[in-house]
C-alpha positions in Angstrom: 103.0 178.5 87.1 103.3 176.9 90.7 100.4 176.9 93.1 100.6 175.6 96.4 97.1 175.7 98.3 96.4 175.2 101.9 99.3 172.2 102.2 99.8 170.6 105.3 102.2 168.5 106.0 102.9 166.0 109.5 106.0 163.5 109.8 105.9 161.2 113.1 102.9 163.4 114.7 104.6 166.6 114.2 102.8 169.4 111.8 106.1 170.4 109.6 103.8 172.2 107.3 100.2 173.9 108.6 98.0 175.4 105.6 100.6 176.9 103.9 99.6 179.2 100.5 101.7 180.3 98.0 102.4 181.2 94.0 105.7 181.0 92.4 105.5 182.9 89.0 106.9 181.9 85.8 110.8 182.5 85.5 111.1 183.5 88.7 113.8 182.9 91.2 111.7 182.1 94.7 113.6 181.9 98.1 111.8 179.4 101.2 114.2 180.3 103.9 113.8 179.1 107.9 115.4 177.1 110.7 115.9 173.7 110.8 112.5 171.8 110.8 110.7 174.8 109.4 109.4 173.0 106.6 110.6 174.5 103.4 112.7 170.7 102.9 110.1 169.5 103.1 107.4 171.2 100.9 110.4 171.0 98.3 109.7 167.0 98.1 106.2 167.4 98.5 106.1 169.8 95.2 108.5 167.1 93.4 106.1 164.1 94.6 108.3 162.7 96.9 106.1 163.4 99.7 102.5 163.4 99.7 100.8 166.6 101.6 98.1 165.4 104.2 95.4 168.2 102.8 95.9 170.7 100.4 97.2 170.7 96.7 99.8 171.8 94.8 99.1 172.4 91.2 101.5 172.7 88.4 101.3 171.5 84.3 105.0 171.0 83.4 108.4 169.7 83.8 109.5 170.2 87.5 113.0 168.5 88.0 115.0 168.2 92.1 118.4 169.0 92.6 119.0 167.3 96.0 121.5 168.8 98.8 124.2 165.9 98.6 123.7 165.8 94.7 122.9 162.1 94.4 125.7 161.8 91.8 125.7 157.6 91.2 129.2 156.7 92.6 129.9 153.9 90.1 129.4 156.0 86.8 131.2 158.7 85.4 130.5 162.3 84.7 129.2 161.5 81.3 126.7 158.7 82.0 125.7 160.3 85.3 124.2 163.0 82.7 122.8 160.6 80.1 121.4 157.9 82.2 118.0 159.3 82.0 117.7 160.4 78.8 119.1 157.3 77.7 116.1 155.2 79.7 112.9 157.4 78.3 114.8 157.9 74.9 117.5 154.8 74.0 117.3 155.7 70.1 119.0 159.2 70.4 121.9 158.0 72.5 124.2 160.1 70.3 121.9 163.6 70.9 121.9 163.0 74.6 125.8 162.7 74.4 126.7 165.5 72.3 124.2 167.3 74.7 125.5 166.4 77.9 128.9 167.6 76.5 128.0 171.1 75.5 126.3 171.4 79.2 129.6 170.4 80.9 131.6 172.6 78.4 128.8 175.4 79.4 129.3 174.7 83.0 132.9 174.6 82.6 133.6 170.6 83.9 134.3 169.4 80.2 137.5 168.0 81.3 135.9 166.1 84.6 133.2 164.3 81.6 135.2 160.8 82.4 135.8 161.4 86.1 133.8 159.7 89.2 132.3 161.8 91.4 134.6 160.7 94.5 137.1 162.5 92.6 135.4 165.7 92.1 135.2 169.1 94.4 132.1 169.8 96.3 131.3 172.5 93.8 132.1 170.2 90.3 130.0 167.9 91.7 127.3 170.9 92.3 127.7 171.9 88.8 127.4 168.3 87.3 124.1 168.2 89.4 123.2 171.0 88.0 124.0 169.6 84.3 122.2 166.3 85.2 119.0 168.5 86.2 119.0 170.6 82.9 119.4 167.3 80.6 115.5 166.9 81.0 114.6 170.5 80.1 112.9 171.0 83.3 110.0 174.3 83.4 110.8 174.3 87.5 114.1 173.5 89.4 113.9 172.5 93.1 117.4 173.1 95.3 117.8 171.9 98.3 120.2 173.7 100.1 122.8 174.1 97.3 125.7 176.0 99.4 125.6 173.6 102.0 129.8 172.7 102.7 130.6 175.8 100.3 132.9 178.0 100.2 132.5 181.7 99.4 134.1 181.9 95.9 132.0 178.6 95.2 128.9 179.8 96.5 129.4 183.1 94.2 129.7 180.4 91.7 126.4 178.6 92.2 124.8 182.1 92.4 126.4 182.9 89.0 125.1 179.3 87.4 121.5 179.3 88.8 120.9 183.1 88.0 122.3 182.0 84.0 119.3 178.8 83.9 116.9 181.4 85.1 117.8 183.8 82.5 116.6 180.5 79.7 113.5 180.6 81.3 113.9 177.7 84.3 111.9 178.9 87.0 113.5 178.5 90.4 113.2 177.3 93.7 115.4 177.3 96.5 115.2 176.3 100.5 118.4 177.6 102.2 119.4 178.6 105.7 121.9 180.1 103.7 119.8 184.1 104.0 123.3 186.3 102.7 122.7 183.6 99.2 118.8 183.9 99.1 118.8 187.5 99.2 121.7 188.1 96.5 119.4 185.1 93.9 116.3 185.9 94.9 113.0 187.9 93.1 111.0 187.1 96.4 111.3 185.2 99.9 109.2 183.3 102.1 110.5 181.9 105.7 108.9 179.3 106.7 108.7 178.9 111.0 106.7 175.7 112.7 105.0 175.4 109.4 103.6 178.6 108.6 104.9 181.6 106.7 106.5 183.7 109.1 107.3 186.7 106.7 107.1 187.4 102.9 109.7 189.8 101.2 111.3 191.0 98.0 114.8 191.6 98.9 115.1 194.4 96.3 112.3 196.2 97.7 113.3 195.7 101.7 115.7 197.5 103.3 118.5 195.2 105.2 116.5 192.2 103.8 118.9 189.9 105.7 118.4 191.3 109.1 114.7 191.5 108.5 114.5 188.0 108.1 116.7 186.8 110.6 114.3 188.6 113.2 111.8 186.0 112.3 114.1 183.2 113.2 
């Protein structure tokens, strides 16, 4: 599905990522956890494109889509055309579909009534779900979050657990970098942490005892 090989990474002279391997299977929900620095922000942009790795590839043949950490929700459009604005661009002759789709995601999602709102007037976690709507309106094979609990509170972090677990069960394969280890380990099939670069550890949390001790003695 996802195949990173060898990637190495260096911003400003410092290696953020050195050689690092890994395989994310098909509708699977995979954890990068680590300090800050560690990397696994970074390796998230360089699977999306938005970075370029040094040495090494990462190979992948379908949609992959990036759900930033401050949501990148354009301040000057509503709900509705925050969702469509894509769509429209690639696909202007089925306005109408893109509409009546972006609807049933926000009814799905539970923000129907927000569809005509700006996002400075929406809650940190409406405007994680309309993110989250914005992301599926492409149909994306592979979803990329960066830190997606960051400024949450615990009902709304139960929440995003709820939403990302219900787009994995359609078949979305996930990734997730968190510092966030008490989230990873509840979402997660599998977890890498990431430390000066390299994988430091490499766990299935339903198979490891205490999974989020364990990896916090890698920090």
């Amino acid at each position: 599905m996802l195949k990173i090989h060898k990637v190495s990474k260096a911003l400003s002279n410092v290696r953020i990522l050195d050689e690092v391997s890994l395989d994310v299977k098909k509708a699977s929900i995979f954890g990068l956890a680590g300090p800050s620095g560690s990397g696994k922000s970074t390796l998230l942009r360089c699977i999306q494109k938005l970075e370029t790795p040094d040495s090494g590839s990462i190979d992948y043949s379908c949609r992959v889509c990036f759900m930033f950490q401050d949501f990148q929700l354009f301040p000057h459009m509503t709900v509705l055309q925050n969702l469509v604005y894509a769509p429209t661009l690639k696909d202007k002759a089925n306005a109408k579909e893109h509409i009546d789709k972006a609807k049933m995601m926000l009814k799905n999602l539970g923000i129907e009534s927000k569809i005509n709102d700006y996002p400075r007037t929406l809650s940190g976690g409406q405007k994680q779900r309309v993110a989250l709507a914005r992301s599926l309106m492409i149909n994306p094979d592979v979803l990329l979050c960066d830190e997606p609990t960051s400024g949450l509170d615990v009902s709304t972090i139960m929440d995003v657990v709820s939403l990302l677990k219900s787009v994995n069960n359609i078949g979305v394969t996930i990734v997730i970098a968190s510092h966030d280890l008490d989230f990873l380990t509840k979402i997660s099939d599998r977890i890498v942490l990431l430390k000066n670069g390299k994988i430091a550890i490499d766990i299935i949390p339903s198979q490891t005892p205490n999974s989020v001790e364990t990896l916090k003695g890698f920090y």
